[in-house]
FIBAPA-49701 format. One record per residue (C-alpha): residue in three letters; x negated, y, z. Coordinates in pm, 1 decimal, decimal comma. Layout:
# FIBAPA-49701
("ALA" (X Y Z))
...
This chain:
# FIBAPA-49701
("UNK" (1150,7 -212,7 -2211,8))
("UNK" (1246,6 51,5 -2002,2))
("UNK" (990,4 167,8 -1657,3))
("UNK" (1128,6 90,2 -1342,2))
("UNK" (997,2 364,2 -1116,0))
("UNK" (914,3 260,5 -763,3))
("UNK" (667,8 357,9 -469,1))
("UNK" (350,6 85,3 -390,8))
("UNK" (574,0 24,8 -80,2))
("UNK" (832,4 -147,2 -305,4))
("UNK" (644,7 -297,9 -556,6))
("UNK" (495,1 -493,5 -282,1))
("UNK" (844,4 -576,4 -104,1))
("UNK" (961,5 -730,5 -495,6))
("UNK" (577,3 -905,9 -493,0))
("UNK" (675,5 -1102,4 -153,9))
("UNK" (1059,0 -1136,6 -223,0))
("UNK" (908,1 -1349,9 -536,7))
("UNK" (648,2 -1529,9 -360,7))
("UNK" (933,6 -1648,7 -141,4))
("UNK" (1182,2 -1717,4 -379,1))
("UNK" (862,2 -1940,5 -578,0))
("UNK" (845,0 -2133,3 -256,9))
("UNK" (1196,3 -2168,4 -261,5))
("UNK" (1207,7 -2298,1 -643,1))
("UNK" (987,2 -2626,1 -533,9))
("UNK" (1194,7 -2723,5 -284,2))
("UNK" (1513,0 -2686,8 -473,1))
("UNK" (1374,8 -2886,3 -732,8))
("UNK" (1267,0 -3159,2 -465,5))
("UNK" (1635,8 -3140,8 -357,3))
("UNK" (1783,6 -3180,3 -727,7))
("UNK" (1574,2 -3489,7 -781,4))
("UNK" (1668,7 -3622,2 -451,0))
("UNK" (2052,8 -3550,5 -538,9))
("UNK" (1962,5 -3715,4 -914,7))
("UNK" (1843,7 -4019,1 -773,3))
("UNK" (2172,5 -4101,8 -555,0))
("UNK" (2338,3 -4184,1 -851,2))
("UNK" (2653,8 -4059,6 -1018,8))
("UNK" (2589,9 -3678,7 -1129,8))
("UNK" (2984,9 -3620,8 -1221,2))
("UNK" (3096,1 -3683,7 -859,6))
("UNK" (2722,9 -3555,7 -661,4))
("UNK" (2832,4 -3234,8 -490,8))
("UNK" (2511,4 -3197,9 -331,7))
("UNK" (2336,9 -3194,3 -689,6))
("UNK" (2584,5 -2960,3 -810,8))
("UNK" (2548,2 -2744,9 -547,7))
("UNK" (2140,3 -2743,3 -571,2))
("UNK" (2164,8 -2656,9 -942,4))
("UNK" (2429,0 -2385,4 -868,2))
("UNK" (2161,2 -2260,5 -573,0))
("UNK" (1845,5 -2261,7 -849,2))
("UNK" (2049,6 -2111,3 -1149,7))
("UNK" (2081,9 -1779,4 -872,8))
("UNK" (1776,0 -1810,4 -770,0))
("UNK" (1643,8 -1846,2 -1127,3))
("UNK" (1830,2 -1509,9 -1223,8))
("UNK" (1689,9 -1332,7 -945,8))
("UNK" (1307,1 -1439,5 -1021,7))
("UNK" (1379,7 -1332,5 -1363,5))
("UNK" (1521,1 -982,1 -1260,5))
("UNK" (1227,7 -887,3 -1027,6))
("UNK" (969,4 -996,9 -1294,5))
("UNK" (1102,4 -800,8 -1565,8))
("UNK" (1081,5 -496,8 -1275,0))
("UNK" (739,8 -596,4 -1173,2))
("UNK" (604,1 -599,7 -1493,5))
("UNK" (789,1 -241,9 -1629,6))
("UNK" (674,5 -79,6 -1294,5))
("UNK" (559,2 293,7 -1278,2))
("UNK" (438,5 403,3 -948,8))
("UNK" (594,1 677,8 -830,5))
("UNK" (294,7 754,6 -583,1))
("UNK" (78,1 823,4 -901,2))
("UNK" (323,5 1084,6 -1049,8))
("UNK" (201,7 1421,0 -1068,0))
("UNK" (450,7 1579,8 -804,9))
("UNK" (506,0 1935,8 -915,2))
("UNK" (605,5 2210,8 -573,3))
("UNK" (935,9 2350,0 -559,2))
("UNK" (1078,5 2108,8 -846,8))
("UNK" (1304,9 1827,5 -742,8))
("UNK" (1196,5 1470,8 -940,3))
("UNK" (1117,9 1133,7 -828,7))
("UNK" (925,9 1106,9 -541,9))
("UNK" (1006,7 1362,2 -403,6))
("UNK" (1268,4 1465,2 -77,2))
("UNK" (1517,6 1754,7 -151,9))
("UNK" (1713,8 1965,7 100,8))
("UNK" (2019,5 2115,3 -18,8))
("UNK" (2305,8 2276,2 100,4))
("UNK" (2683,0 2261,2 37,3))
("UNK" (2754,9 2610,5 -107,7))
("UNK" (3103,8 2574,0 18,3))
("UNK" (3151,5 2388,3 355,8))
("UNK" (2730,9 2512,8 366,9))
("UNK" (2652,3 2169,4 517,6))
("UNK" (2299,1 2055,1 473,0))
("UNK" (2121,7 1761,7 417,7))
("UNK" (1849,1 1609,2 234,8))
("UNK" (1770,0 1296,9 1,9))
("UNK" (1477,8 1147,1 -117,6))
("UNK" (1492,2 1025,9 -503,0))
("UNK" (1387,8 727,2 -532,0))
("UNK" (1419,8 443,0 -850,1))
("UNK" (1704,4 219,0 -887,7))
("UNK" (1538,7 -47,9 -699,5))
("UNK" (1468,1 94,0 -360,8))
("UNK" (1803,6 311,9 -332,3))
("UNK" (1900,9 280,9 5,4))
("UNK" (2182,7 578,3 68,6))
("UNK" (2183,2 480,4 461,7))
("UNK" (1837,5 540,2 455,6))
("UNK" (1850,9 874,7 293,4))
("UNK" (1734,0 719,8 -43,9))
("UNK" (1926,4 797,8 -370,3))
("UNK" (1830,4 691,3 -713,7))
("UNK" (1732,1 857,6 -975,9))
("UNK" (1965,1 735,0 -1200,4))
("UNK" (2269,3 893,1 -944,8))
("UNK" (2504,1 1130,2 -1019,2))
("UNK" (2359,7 1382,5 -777,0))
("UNK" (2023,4 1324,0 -815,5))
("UNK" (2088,2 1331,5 -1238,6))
("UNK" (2279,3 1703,4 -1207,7))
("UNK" (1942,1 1824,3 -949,4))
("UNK" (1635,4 1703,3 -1123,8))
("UNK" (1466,7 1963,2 -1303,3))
("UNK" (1606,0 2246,8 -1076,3))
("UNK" (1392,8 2430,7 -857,5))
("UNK" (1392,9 2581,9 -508,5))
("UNK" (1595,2 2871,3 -445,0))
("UNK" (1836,2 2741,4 -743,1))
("UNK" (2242,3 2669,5 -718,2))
("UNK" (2368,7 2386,5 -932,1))
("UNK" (2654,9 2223,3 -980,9))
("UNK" (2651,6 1912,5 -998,9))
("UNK" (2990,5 1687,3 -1140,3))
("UNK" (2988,5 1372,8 -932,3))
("UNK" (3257,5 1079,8 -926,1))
("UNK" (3505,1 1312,3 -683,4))
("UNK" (3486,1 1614,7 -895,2))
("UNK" (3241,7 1903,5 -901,7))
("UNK" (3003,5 2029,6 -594,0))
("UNK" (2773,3 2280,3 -589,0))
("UNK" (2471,7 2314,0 -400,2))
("UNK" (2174,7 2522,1 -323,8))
("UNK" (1818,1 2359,3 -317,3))
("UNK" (1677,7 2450,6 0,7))
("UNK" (1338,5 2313,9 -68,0))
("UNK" (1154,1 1982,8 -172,2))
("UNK" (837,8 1803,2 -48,7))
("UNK" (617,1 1480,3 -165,9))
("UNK" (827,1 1171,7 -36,8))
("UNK" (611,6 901,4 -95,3))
């Protein structure tokens, strides 16, 4: 089984998120045998619709144990200066247009790109990992090649 890298932060987030989905299991079950005991299961829409509701939820309990139980913490990853990896935030800068910005690499679970979280597993941060301050690399990405200068890279998490 692959690791799922993610920060304490997160793991604890997926902890809750099944906690509440557990709570959310009894009383679907509690409205399945409620729908099971009005009678006629072929034309019951509320029964169909509550085991509709607990096959998702079902899924979903199954997804975040399988990444609960492959978690690696990303907090207790030996963060190496002036290399971009997980955990860490990069600042680059558009060799061409020379924008800048900056992007903390995060695992596939808590990528948030509005919140200036990319994962791992992206194009961009896949073409920078490995590199090193004061590097340019080009990176291909889904609308063509960009190249980019790392600026510099800190802890993240």
């Amino acid at each position: 089984m692959p690791e799922t890298y993610m920060s304490r932060a997160g793991f604890t987030k997926l902890s809750k998120e099944l906690e509440e989905l557990t709570m959310q299991k009894g009383k679907l079950t509690k409205d399945i045998e409620e729908a099971r005991e009005k009678g006629d299961l072929k034309e019951n829409a509320e029964y169909h619709a509550a085991k509709e509701k607990m096959g998702s939820l079902m899924n979903r309990v199954n997804e975040i144990k399988i990444q609960l139980s492959s978690a690696r913490m990303i907090d207790d990853l030996q963060i190496r200066e002036g290399e971009v990896q997980i955990g860490v935030k990069v600042s680059l800068e558009d060799a061409h247009s020379k924008a800048k910005m900056a992007w903390i690499l995060v695992g596939a679970t808590e990528s948030d790109p509005t919140a200036g979280k990319i994962s791992v597993e992206s194009p961009l941060a896949q073409g920078l990992l490995g590199h090193k301050v004061g590097e340019q690399v080009t990176v291909a990405l889904p609308a063509g090649e960009k190249t980019f200068n790392i600026l510099k890279t800190e802890a993240a998490v």
